[in-house]
C-alpha positions as CSV (number, residue, x, y, z in Angstrom):
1,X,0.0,0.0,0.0
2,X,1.5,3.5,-0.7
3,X,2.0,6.1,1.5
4,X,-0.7,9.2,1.3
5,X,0.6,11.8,-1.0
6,X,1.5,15.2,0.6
7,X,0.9,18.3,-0.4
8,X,1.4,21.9,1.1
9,X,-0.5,24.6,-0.4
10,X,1.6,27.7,0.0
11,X,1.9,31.3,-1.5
12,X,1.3,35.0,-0.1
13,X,-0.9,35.8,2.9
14,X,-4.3,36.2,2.3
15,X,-5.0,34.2,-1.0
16,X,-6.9,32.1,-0.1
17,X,-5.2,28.4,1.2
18,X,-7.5,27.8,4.0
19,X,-10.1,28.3,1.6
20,X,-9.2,26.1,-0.8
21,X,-8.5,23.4,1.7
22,X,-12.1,23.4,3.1
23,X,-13.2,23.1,-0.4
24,X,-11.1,20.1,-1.2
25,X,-12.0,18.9,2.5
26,X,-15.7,19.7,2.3
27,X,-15.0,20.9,5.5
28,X,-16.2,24.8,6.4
29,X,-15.0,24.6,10.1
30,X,-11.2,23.7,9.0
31,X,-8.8,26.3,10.3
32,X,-9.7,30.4,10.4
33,X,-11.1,32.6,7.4
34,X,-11.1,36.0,7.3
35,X,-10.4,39.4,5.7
36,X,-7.4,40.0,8.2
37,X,-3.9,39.3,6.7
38,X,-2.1,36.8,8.2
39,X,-4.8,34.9,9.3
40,X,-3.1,31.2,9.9
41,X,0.2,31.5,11.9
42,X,1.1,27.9,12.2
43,X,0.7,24.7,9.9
44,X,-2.4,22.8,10.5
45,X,-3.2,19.6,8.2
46,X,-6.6,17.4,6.7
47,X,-6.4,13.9,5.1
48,X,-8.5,12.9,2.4
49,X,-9.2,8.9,2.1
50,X,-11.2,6.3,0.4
51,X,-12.0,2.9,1.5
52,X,-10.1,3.5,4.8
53,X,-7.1,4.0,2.7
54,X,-5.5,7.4,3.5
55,X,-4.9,9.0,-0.2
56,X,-3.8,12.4,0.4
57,X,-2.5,14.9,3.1
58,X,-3.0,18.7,2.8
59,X,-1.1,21.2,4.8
60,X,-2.4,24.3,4.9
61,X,0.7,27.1,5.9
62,X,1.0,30.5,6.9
63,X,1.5,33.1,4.3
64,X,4.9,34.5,3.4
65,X,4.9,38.3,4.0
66,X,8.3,39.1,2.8
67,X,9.8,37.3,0.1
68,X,11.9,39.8,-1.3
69,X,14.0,40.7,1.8
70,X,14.5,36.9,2.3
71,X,15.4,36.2,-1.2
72,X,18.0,38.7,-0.8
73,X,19.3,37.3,2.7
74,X,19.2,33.3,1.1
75,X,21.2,34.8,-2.2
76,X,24.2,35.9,0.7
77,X,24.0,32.7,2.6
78,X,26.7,31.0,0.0
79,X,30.0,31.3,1.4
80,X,33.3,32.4,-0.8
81,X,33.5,29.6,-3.4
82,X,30.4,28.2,-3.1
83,X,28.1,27.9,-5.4
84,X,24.5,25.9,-3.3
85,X,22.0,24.5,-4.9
86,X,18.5,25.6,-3.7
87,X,17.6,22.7,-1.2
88,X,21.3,23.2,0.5
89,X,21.2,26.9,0.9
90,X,17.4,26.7,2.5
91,X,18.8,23.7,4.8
92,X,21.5,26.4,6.0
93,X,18.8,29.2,6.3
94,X,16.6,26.7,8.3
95,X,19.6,26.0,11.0
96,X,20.2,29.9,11.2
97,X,19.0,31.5,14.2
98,X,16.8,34.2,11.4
99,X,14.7,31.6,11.2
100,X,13.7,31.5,14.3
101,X,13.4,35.3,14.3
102,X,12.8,37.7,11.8
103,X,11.8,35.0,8.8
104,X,10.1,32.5,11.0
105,X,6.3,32.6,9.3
106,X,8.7,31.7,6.2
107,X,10.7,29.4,7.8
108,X,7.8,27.2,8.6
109,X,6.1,27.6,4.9
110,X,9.6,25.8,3.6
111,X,10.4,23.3,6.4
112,X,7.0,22.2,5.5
113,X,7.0,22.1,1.2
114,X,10.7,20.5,1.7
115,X,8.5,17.3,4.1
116,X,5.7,17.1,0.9
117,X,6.0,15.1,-2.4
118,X,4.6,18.9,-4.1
119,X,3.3,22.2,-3.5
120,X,-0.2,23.8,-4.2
121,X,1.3,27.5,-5.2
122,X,-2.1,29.1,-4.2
123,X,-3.1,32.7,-6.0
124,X,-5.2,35.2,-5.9
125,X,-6.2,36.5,-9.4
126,X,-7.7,39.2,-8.4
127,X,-4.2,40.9,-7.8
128,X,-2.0,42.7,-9.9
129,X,1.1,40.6,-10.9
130,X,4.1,42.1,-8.2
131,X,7.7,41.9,-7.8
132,X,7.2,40.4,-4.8
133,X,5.1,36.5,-6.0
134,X,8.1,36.6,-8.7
135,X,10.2,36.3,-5.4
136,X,8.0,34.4,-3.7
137,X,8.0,31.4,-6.6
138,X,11.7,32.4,-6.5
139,X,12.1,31.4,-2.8
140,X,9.6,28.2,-3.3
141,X,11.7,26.6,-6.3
142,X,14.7,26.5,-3.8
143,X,12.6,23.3,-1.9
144,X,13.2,21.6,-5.0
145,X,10.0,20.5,-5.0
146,X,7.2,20.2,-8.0
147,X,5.3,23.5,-7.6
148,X,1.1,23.8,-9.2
149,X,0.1,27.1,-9.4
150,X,-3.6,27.7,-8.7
151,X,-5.5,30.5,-9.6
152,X,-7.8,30.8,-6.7
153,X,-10.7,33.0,-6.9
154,X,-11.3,33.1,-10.9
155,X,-15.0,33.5,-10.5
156,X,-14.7,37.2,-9.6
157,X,-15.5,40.0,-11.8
158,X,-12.2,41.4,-10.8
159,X,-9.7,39.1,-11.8
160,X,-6.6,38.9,-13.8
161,X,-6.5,35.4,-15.2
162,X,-4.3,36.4,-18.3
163,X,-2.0,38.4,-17.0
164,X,-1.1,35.6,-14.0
165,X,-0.8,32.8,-17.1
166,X,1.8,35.2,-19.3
167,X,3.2,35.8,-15.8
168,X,3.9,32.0,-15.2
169,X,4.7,31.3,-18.0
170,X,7.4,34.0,-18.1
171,X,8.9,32.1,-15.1
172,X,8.4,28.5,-16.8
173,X,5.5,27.5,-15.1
174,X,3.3,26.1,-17.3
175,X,0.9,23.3,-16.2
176,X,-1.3,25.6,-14.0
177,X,-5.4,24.8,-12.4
178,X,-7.9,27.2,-12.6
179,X,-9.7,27.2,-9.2
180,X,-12.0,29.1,-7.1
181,X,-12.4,28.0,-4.1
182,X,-16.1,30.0,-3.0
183,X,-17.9,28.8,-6.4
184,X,-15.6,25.4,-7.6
185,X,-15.8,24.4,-11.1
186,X,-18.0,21.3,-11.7
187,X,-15.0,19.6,-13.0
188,X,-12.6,21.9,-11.0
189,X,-11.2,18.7,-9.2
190,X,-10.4,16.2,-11.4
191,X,-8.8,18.5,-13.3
192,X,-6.9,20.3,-10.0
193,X,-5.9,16.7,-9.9
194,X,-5.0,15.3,-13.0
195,X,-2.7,18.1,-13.4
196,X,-1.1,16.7,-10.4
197,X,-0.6,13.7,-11.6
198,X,1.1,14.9,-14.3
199,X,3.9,16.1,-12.2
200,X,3.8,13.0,-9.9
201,X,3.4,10.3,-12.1
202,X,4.0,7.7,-9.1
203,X,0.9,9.0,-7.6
204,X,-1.1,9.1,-10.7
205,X,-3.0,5.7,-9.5
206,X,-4.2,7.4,-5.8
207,X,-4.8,10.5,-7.3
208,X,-6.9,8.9,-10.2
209,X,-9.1,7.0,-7.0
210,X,-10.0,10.7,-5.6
211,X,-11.2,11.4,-9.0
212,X,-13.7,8.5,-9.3
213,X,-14.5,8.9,-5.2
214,X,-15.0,12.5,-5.8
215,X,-17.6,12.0,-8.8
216,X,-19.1,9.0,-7.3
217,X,-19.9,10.9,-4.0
218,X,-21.3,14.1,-6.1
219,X,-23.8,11.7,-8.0
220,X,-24.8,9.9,-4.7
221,X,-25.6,13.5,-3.0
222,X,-27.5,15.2,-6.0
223,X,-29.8,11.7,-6.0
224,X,-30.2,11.5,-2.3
225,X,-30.9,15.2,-2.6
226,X,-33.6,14.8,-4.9
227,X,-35.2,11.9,-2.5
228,X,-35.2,14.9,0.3
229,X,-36.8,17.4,-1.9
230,X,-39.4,14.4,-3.3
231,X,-40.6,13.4,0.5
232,X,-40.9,17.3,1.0
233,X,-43.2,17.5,-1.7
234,X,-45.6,13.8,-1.3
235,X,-45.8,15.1,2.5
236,X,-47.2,18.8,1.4
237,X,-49.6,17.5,-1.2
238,X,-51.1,14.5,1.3
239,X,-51.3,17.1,3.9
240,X,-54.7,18.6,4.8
241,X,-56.7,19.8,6.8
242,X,-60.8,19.8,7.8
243,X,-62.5,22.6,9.2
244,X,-66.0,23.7,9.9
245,X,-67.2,25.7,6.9
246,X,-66.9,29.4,9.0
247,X,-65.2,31.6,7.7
248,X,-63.1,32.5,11.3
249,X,-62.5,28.4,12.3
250,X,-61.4,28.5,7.9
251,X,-58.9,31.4,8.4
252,X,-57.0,29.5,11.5
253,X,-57.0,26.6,9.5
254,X,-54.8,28.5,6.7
255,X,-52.9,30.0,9.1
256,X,-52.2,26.5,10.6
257,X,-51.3,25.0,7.5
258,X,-49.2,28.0,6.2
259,X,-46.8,27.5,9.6
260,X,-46.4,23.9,8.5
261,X,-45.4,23.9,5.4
262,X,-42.8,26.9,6.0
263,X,-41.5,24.7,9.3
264,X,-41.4,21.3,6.9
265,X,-39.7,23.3,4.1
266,X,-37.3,24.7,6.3
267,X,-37.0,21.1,7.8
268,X,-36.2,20.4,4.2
269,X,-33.6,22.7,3.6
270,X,-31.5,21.6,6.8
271,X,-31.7,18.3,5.5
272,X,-29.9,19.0,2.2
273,X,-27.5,21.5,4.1
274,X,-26.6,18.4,6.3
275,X,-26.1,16.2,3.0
276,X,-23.7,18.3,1.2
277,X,-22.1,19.0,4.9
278,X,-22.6,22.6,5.2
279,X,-23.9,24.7,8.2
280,X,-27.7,25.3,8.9
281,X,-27.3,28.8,8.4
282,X,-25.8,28.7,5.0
283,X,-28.9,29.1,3.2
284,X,-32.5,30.3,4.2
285,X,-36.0,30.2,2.6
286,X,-38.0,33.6,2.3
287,X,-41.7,33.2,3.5
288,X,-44.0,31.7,1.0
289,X,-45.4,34.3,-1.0
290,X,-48.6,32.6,-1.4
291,X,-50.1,30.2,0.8
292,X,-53.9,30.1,0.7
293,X,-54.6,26.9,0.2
294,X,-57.5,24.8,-1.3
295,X,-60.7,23.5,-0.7
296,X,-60.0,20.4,-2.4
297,X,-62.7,17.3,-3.7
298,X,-59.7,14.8,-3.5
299,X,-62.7,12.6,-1.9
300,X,-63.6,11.8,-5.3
301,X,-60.9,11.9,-7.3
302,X,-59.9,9.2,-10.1
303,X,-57.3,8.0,-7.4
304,X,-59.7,8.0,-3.9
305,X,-62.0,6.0,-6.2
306,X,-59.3,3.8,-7.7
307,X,-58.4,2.8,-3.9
308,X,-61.7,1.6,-3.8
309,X,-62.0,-0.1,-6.8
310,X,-59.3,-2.2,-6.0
311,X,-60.5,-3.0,-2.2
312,X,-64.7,-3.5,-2.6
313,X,-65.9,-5.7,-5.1
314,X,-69.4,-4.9,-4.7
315,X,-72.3,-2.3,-3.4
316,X,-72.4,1.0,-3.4
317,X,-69.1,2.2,-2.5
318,X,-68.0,0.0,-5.7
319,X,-70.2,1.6,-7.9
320,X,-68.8,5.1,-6.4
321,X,-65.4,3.8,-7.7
322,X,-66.4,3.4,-11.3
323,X,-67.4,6.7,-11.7
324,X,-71.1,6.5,-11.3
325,X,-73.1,8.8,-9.6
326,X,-71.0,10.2,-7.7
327,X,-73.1,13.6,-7.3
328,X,-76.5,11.2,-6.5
329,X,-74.8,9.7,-4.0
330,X,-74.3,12.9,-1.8
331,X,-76.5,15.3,-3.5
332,X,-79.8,14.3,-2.2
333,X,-79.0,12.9,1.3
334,X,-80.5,14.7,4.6
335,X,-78.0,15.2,7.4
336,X,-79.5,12.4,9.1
337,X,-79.2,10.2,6.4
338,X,-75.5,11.2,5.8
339,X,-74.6,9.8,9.1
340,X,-76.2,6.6,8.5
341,X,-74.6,6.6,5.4
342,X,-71.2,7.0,7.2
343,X,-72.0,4.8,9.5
344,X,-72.7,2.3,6.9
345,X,-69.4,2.7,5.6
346,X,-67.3,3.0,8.3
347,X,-68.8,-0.5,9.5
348,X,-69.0,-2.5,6.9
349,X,-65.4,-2.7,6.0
350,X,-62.2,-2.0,7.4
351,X,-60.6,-0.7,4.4
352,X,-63.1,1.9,4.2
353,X,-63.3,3.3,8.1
354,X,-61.0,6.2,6.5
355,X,-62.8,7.3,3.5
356,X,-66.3,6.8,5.5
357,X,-65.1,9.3,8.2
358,X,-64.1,11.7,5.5
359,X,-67.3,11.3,3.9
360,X,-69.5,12.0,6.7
361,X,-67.5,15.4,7.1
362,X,-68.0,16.1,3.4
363,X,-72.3,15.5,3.7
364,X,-72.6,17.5,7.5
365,X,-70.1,21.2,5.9
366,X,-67.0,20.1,6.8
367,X,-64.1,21.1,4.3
368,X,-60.5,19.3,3.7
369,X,-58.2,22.2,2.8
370,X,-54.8,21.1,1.2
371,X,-52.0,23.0,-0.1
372,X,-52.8,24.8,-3.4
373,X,-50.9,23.1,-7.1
374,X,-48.8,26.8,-7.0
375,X,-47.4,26.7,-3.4
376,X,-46.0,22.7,-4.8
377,X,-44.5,24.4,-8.0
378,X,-43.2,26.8,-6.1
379,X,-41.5,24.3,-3.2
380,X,-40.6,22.2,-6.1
381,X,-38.6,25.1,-7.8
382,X,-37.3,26.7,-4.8
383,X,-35.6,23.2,-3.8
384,X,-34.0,22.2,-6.8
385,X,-32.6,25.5,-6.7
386,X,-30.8,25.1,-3.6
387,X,-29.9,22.1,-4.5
388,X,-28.1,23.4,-7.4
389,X,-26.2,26.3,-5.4
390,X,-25.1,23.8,-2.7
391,X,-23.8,21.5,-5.9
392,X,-22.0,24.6,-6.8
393,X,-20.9,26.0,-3.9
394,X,-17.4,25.7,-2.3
395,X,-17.0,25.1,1.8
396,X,-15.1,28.8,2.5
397,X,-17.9,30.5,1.0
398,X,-19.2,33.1,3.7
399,X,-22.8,34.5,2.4
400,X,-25.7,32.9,2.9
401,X,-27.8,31.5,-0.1
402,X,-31.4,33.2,-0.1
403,X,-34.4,31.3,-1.5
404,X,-36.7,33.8,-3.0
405,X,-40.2,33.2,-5.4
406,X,-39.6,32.4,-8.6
407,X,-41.8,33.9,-11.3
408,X,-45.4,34.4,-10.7
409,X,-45.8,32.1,-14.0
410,X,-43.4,29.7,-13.2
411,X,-45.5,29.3,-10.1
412,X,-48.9,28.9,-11.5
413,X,-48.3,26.9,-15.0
414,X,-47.7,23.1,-15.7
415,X,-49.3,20.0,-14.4
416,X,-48.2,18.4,-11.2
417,X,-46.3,15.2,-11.7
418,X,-48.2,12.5,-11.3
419,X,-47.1,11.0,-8.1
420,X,-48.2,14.3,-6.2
421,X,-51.5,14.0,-7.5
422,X,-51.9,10.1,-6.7
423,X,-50.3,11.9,-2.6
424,X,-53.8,14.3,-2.6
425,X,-55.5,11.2,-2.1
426,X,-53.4,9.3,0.4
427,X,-53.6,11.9,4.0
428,X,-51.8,8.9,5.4
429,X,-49.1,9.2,3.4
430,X,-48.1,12.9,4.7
431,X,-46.1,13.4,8.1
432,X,-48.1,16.9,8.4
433,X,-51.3,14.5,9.3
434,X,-52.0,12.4,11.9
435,X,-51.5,8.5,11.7
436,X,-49.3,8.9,8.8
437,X,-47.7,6.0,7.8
438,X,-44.9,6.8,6.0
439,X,-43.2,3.4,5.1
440,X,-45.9,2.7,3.5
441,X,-44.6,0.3,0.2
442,X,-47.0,2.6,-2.4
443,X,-45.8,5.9,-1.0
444,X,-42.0,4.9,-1.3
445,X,-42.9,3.9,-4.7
446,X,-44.2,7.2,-5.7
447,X,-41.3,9.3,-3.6
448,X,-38.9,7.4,-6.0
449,X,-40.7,8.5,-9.0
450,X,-40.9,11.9,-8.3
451,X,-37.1,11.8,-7.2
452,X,-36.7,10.3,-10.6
453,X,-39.0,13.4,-12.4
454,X,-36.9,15.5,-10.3
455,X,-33.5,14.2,-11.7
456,X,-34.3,14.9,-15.4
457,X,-35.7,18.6,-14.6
């Protein structure tokens, strides 16, 4: 088994290497982040494994602050007839008593680069090209060690991509990454990678294993994402709610059912936060714009009857499933006779207990209010849109992501998918309601289809 790789990611302070290193760690708590310079004072390192097998060690330094006064002290170190190579005259500088003094943030950039197989030469773009990085890359190519520039933050307005390339390549540096830590590339890693490898061909195999990890894990979070946002969705369309038909009981009942489906989308959006290992407070839903509800006559619909179809062979509640006479059945019943009616049903068979106590509310005013086809589009959009961001978005990013209402006619045009209109008529299958049962075989079924709709949106 080969040892992990090591790398150090070095370069000026302030550029960005913590950054960068919770990116490639997906991890936003690793070291400190923050406008001040010289932010990290000592070396602080993350591994990166697959299987159990430890791939790759990251070292995240301190920046060097001033290159071109130590440049100048490491070009004096050689004594008279001495010509040092670069690894010899640092190895001199490091048993000097200045590096324990005046150049020690420097002293432990290069102790550290001359322990790693390579260095991550980390840069921000957004800079001007100075005298002192060309000292900098001067001081670094001492370690004798393979050196990949990366141009951190490329995704600004602001920055100077073609003028750090001629730069580098002025100074023979060639093979190069384009990076940015806050909003990563989709294929910003492999390629961060593969250019590795073609410095260190030994570790071509172990970097080549992140590669496939790394793309494997991305497609197993954007699919279990689209599960979360899919149960989010069957449990808003099977929720509802009966109420007296007055028009103060009707206006608590909105109110009720407004609070719970902003507390389940919210419950929502921690759960994706938590899957592509962010904080909770990385992204927050506006209030629903619209939230009113429905009176809905999912009693009756093709899929309530369907149910019954399949479970009664015979009577009355069977012809009710085919269709027929639907409207006789309820229309000319007295109240008394409604209750018998529910009675009847809720009686005679098991299977139907549910759909005769919904019934009998129908026939004595009650009405079932469940969440209106918009408020679904719009939970359905506003989802797969954070989704998206958090696919996009790098671990050292510091604002929040906002979900705000899409258009008013993205809202209110399109059919359902089918599986949320086969939830309306399944209360049981929604964790908003009482009783629900949520493992229910025909429920997962439907959650996977939607996940599945979801996927090719």
């Amino acid at each position: 088994m080969s040892p992990p790789l090591k790398l150090a990611l070095v370069g000026h302070t302030n550029v960005g290497k913590t950054s960068l290193l919770r990116t490639l760690t997906r991890d936003v708590d690793f070291g400190e982040v923050s406008p001040r310079a010289s932010t990290t004072r000592h070396v602080e390192g993350a591994r990166l494994s697959v299987d159990g097998q430890a791939l790759l060690e990251l070292y995240d330094t301190p920046g060097l602050e001033d290159a071109i006064a130590l440049l100048d002290y490491l070009e004096r170190l050689d004594r008279p007839g001495e010509r040092l190579d670069g690894p010899a005259r640092l190895s001199r500088f490091l048993e000097g008593s200045e590096a324990r003094q005046r150049y020690e943030q420097e002293a432990k950039v290069l102790r550290q680069l001359m322990a790693c197989d390579a260095g991550l030469y980390v840069i921000d773009v957004r800079e001007p090209v100075l005298a002192k990085y060309r000292d900098e890359l001067a001081v670094l190519t001492m370690c004798g060690r393979p050196l990949l520039p990366v141009l951190n933050f490329v995704a600004s307005s602001q920055h100077r991509e073609g003028e750090w390339r001629e730069a580098l390549a002025r100074l023979g540096l060639h093979a190069l990454v384009a990076f940015d830590s806050v909003a990563p590339p989709e294929d910003g890693e492999r390629r961060l990678y593969e250019s590795l490898a073609l410095l260190l061909e030994r570790s071509r195999a172990q970097l080549q294993r992140l590669i496939e990890d790394h793309q494997a894990q991305r497609q197993a979070r954007r699919q279990a994402g689209k599960r979360v946002v899919a149960e989010l969705l069957i449990d808003c369309a099977a929720c509802r709610r009966s109420v007296a038909a007055q028009p103060l009981l009707e206006q608590g009942a909105i109110a009720e059912l407004r609070d719970a489906i902003r507390q389940r989308e919210q419950r929502c959006v921690e759960a994706l936060l938590r899957l592509y290992a962010f904080r909770r407070d990385d992204a927050k839903a506006a209030d629903l714009p619209l939230l009113d509800g429905r009176w809905g006559d999912d009693l009756f619909n093709p899929e309530t009857l369907r149910q019954l179809g399949i479970k009664v062979g015979g009577g009355m509640a069977a012809g009710a499933a085919t269709g027929v006479g639907v409207d006789l059945l309820v229309g000319g019943l007295t109240l008394g006779a409604a209750a018998a009616l529910g009675a009847l049903i809720g009686g005679s068979a098991q299977t139907l207990r549910n759909y005769g106590q919904r019934l009998k509310g129908k026939l004595q005013g009650q009405h079932e209010l469940t969440v209106d086809d918009a408020v679904l589009r719009l939970l359905a959009l506003r989802q797969q849109q954070l989704l998206a961001a958090l696919d996009r978005r790098g671990h050292a990013a510091m604002d929040a992501i906002t979900l705000g209402a899409p258009q008013e006619n993205l809202r209110r045009q399109g059919k359902l998918p089918a599986p949320l209109n086969v939830a309306r008529a399944h209360p049981q299958w929604s964790s908003l309601n009482p009783g629900a049962r949520l493992e229910d075989a025909e429920r997962q079924e439907q959650v996977q289809r939607l996940a599945a709709q979801l996927a090719e949106a």
